[in-house]
C-alpha positions in Angstrom: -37.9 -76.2 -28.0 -41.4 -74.6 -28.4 -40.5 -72.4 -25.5 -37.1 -71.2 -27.3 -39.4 -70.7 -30.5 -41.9 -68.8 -28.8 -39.0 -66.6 -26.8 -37.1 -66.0 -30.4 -40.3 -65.1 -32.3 -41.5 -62.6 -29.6 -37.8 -61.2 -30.0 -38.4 -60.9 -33.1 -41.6 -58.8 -32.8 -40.8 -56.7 -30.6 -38.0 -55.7 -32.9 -40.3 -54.9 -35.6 -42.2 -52.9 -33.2 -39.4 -50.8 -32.0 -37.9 -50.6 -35.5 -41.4 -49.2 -36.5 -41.7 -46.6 -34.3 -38.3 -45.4 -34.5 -39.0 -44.9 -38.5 -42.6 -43.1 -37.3 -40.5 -40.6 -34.9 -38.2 -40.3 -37.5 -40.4 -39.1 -40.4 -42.4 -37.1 -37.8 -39.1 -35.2 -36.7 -38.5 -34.4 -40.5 -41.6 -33.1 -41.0 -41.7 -31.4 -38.5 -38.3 -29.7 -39.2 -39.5 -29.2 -42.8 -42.0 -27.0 -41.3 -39.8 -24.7 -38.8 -37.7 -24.2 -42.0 -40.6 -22.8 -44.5 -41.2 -20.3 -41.4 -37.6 -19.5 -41.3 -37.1 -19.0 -45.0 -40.5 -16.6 -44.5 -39.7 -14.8 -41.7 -35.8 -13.9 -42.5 -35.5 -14.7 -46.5 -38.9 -13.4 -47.9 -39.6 -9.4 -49.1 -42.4 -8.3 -47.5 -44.8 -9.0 -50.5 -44.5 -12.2 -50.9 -44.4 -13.3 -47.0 -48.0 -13.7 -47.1 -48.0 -16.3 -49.6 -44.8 -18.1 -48.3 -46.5 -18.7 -44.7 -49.9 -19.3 -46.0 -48.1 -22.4 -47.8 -46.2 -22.8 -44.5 -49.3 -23.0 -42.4 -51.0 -25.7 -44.7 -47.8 -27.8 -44.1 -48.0 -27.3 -40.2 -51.6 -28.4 -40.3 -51.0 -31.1 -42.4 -48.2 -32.5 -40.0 -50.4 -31.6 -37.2 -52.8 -33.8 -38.7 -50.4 -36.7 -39.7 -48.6 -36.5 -35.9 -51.5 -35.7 -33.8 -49.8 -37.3 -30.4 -47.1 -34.7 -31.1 -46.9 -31.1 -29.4 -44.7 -29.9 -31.8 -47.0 -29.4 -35.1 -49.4 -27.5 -33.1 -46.4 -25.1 -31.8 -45.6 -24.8 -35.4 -49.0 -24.5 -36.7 -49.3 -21.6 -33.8 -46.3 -19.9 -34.9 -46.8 -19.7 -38.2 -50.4 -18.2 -38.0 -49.3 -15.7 -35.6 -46.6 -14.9 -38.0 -49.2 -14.4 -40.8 -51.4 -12.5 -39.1 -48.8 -10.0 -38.2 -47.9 -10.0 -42.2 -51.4 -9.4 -43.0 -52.8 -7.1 -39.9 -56.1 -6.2 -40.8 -59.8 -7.7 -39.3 -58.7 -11.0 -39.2 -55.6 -11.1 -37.5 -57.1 -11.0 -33.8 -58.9 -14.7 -35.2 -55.6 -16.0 -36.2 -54.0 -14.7 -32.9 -56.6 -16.6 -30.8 -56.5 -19.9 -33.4 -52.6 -19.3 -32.4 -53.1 -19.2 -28.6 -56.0 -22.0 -28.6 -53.1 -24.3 -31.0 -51.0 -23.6 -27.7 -52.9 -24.2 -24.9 -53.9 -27.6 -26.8 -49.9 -28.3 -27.4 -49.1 -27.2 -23.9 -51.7 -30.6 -22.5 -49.2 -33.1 -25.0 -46.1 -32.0 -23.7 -45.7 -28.2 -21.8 -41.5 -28.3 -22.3 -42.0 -29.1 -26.2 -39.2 -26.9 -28.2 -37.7 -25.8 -25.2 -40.5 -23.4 -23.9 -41.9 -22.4 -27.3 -45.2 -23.0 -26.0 -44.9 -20.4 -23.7 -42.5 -18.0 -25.0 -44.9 -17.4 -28.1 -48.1 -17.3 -25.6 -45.8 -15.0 -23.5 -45.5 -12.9 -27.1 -49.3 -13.0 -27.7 -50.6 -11.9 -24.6 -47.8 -9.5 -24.8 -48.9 -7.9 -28.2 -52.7 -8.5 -28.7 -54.5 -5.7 -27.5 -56.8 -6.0 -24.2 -60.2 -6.2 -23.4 -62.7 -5.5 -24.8 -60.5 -5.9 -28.1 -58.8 -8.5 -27.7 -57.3 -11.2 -25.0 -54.0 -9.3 -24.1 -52.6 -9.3 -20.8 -49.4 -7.9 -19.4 -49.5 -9.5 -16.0 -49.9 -12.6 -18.0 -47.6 -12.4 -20.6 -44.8 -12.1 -18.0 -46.1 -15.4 -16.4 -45.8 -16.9 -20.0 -42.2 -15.6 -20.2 -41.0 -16.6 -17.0 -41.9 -19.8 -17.6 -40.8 -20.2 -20.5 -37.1 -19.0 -19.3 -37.7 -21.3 -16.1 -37.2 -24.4 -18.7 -34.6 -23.3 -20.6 -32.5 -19.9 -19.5 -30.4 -19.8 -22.5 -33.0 -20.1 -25.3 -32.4 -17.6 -27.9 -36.3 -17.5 -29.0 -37.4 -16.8 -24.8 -34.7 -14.3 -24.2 -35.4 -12.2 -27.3 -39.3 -12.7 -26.6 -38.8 -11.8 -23.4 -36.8 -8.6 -24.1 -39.7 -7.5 -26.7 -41.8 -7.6 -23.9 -39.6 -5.4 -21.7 -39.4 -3.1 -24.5 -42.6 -2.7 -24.6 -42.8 -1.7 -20.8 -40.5 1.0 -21.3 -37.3 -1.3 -19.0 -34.5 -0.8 -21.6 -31.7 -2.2 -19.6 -33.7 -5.2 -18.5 -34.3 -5.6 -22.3 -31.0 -4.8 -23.0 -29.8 -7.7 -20.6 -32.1 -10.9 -22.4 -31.0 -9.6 -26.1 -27.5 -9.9 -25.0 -28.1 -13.9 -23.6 -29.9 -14.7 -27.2 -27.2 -13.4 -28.5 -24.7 -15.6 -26.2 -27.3 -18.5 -26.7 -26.0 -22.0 -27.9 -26.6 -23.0 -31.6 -29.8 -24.8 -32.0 -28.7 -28.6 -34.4 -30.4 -28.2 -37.5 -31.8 -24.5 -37.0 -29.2 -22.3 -38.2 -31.9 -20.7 -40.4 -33.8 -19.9 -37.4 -30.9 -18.9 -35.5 -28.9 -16.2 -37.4 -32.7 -14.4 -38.5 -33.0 -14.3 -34.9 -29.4 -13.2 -33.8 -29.9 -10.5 -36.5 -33.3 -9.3 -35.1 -31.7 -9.6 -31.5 -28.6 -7.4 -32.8 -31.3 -4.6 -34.8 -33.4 -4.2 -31.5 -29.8 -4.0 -28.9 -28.4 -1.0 -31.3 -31.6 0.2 -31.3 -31.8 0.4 -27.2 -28.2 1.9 -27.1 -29.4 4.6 -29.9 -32.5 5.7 -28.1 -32.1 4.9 -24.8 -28.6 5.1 -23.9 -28.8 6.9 -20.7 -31.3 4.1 -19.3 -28.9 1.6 -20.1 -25.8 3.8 -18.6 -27.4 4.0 -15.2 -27.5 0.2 -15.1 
């Protein structure tokens, strides 16, 4: 009889347990998504002077989940993305800080879970490197950048955030139709649950930069 008591109250407790967590992933998931959503509503439903404001508020929640959630990689992607979004808003002096605080958020998200967001970590390191300028400015690197990127499209091909990233870069290099080939898989990319924010500000960016390449560069893409 003890033994049944025993086996029914350790039931019982491990229940609780399991029960407990589940509600600590849970609120963790929504704060997290809270988070993606103030960078959304920045990035894609903001004029330009007000952004500033909106993702200074955003950051503040990303470090306050970060905080709150520190076993979690995904409030240091968020924290990472929304100061590298603010310090393109701002430019000035201090955006090369907030572009390495961005990276270092990374690098420290990458050690809790490398796949977190399916490759954010190192489509938006893949960005950085991409963007920042070089030594003896700055920590850009092409060569690496591309190593971010692929990497980021090894984990999941059809992301619509690595594909568009990843045709940025190619821009930037001057290889239209390469470019021209990753904007048109974020554009065929899957709908992300619970980011359709996210999604159609990036389809529409992906959509701006693929007329763009067929305006300007239309031969490159023609003999490809």
């Amino acid at each position: 009889m003890k033994n049944a008591i025993f086996i029914l109250a350790t039931g019982i407790a491990c229940a609780a347990s399991w029960l407990s967590l589940a509600r600590a992933d849970a609120d963790a998931d929504a704060t997290i998504a809270e988070v993606g959503h103030r960078w959304a509503a920045a990035t894609y439903a903001t004029p330009d002077d007000r952004k500033v404001a909106v993702y200074e508020d955003a950051l503040a929640d990303a470090e306050r989940a970060a905080q709150q959630f520190p076993a979690r990689a995904e409030p240091k992607v968020w924290e990472a993305i929304v100061l590298a979004s603010l310090a393109h808003a701002q430019g000035g002096l201090g955006a090369l800080g907030k572009a390495k605080r961005s990276r270092d958020l990374l690098l420290e998200a990458e050690k809790i879970d490398a796949n977190a967001m399916d490759g954010s970590i190192y489509a938006t390191l893949g960005s950085l490197y991409g963007k920042v300028p070089g030594w003896p400015i700055g920590f850009g690197d092409k060569k690496k950048a591309r190593e971010y990127l692929d990497k980021a499209i090894a984990i999941d091909p059809a992301s619509i955030d690595s594909n568009y990233f990843y045709a940025d870069f190619l821009v930037d290099q001057g290889d239209y139709a390469s470019a021209a080939g990753y904007l048109k898989r974020a554009l065929d990319a899957p709908g992300r649950p619970g980011r359709d924010d996210a999604d159609a500000g990036r389809r529409a960016e992906a959509r701006t930069m693929l007329s763009m390449l067929h305006e300007k560069h239309a031969a490159a893409l023609a003999a490809n």
